[in-house]
N, C-alpha and C positions, 0 to 999 in steps of 0.2 A: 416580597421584601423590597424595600426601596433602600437601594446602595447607593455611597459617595465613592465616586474613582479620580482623588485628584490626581494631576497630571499623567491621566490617561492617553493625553496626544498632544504633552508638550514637547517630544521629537519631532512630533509631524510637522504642529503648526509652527516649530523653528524651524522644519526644514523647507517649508514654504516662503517664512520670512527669508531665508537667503536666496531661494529660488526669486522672489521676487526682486529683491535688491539685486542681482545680476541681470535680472531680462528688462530690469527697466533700463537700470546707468548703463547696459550696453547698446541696447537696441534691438536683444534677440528677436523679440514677436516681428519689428518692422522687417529687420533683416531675412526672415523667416519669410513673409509676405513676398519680400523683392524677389528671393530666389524662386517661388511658388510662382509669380507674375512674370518670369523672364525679365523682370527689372535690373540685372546686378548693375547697369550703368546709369539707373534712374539718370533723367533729368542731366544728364552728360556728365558726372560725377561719379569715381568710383567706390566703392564701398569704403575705403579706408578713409576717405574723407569724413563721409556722410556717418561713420558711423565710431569715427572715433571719441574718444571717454576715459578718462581715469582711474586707473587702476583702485580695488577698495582697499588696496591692502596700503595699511601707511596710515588711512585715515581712520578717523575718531567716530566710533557708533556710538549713540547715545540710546539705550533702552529705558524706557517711562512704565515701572512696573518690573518688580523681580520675585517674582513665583517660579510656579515649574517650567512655567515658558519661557519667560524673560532670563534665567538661567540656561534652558538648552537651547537658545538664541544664543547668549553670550561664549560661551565656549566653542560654539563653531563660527562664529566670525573673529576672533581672539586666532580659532586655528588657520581662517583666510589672512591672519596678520593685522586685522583691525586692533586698534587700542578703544575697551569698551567702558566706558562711564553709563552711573545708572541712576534710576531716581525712586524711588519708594519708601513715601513715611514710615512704612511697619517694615522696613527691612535695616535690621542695623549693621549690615554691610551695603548701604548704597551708599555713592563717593557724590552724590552732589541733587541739592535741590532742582526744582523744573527750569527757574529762570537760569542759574547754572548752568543746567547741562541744553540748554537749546542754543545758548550763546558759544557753547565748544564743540558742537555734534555737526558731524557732514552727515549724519545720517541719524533721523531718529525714527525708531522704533516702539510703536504701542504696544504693551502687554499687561495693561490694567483691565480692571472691571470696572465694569461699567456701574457707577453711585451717584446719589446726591451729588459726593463732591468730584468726581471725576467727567462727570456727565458735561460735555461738549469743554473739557477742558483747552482744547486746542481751538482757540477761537483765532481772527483777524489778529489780534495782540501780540497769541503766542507765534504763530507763522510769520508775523515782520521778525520778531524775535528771532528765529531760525536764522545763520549764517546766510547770504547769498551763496545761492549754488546749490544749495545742499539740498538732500532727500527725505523723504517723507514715508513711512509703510507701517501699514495699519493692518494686524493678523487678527487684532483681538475683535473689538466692535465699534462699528459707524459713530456710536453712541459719543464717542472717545471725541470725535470732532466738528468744526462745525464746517459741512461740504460744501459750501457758497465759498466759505472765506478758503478754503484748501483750494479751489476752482480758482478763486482769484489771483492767490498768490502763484501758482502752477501758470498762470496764463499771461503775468507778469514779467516771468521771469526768475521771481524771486528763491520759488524751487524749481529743480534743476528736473527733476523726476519724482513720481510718486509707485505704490502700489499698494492695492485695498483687497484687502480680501472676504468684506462683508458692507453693505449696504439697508440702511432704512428700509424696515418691512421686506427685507428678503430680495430687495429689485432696483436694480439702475433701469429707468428708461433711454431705451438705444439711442434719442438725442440729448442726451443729458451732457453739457457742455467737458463732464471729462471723458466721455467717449470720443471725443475728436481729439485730442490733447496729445501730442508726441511725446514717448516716454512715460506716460502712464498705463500701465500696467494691472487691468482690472478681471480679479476670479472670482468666483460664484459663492464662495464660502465654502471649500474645499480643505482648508487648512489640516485638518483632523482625520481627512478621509483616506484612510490607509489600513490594511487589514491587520495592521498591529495594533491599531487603535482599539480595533473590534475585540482583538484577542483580549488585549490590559485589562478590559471594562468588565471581560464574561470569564473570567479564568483567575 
């Protein structure tokens, strides 16, 4: 038989989207390194410098996409104290269209499919559009954006931090300009991998 399990691992891959929005905007993986390197004074500096960041709580998430992920997204950053606007054509509780919510969001969150019309939605246009500072994290699919122009704007300045948790054909090449990038925050497409996932699917 071939079965449908929707939101089979939208806890997971919500609980990765927070996981990721904290280890970018704080620094975990660097900081993690430093201590592992006997660095905590890198470069004559001590960690509270080098690694201070903005509380999330206070700020505005914006999730692009509200299914079962983009819902248990929303309800646990809502519980870290974020205020969360959303965007989805076929959702008639989302509180604001894309141009909308990229111009209000310190942080946006993908949680669409990948279509026709969603396909490399996030171009050069929409990323100036992103507030300065602000963040970027992508649970759903590569598809979602286009990684040249996310690369540029990340190397700008213009976002602050990124984290992706799936990549073009399954694979970032280890020089791939955002593997060097501080505060980007890149996983293998793990989102879903959790043995409750497994359970949802087969039970």
């Amino acid at each position: 038989p071939v079965l449908r399990a929707p939101g089979r691992n939208a806890d997971a891959v919500a609980e990765l989207a927070v996981g990721l929005l904290l280890a970018a905007t704080r620094g975990i993986v660097a900081a993690d390194h430093d201590v592992r390197d006997g660095e905590i004074f890198r470069d004559g500096t001590i960690p509270y410098q080098r690694f201070r960041a903005w509380q999330v709580a206070g700020r505005t998430a914006g999730l692009v996409g509200l299914g079962a992920v983009g819902r248990a997204t929303a309800w646990r950053l809502e519980g870290l104290g974020m205020r969360v606007i959303t965007c989805d054509p076929f959702a008639d509780d989302a509180t604001h269209d894309l141009d909308g919510l990229l111009a209000e969001a310190d942080v946006v969150s993908m949680h669409a499919a990948v279509t026709p019309d969603t396909h490399r939605m996030m171009s050069a246009e929409q990323f100036a559009a992103m507030r300065p500072g602000s963040v970027y994290l992508n649970t759903a699919r590569a598809g979602l954006h286009d990684v040249d122009a996310l690369t540029e704007a990340l190397r700008s300045g213009h976002l602050v931090a990124a984290g992706l948790d799936h990549f073009d054909g399954e694979h970032l090449p280890p020089d791939h300009p955002l593997a060097s990038l501080p505060r980007v925050v890149l996983t293998p497409h793990i989102g879903g991998t959790t043995y409750d996932t497994e359970a949802n699917h087969t039970t």
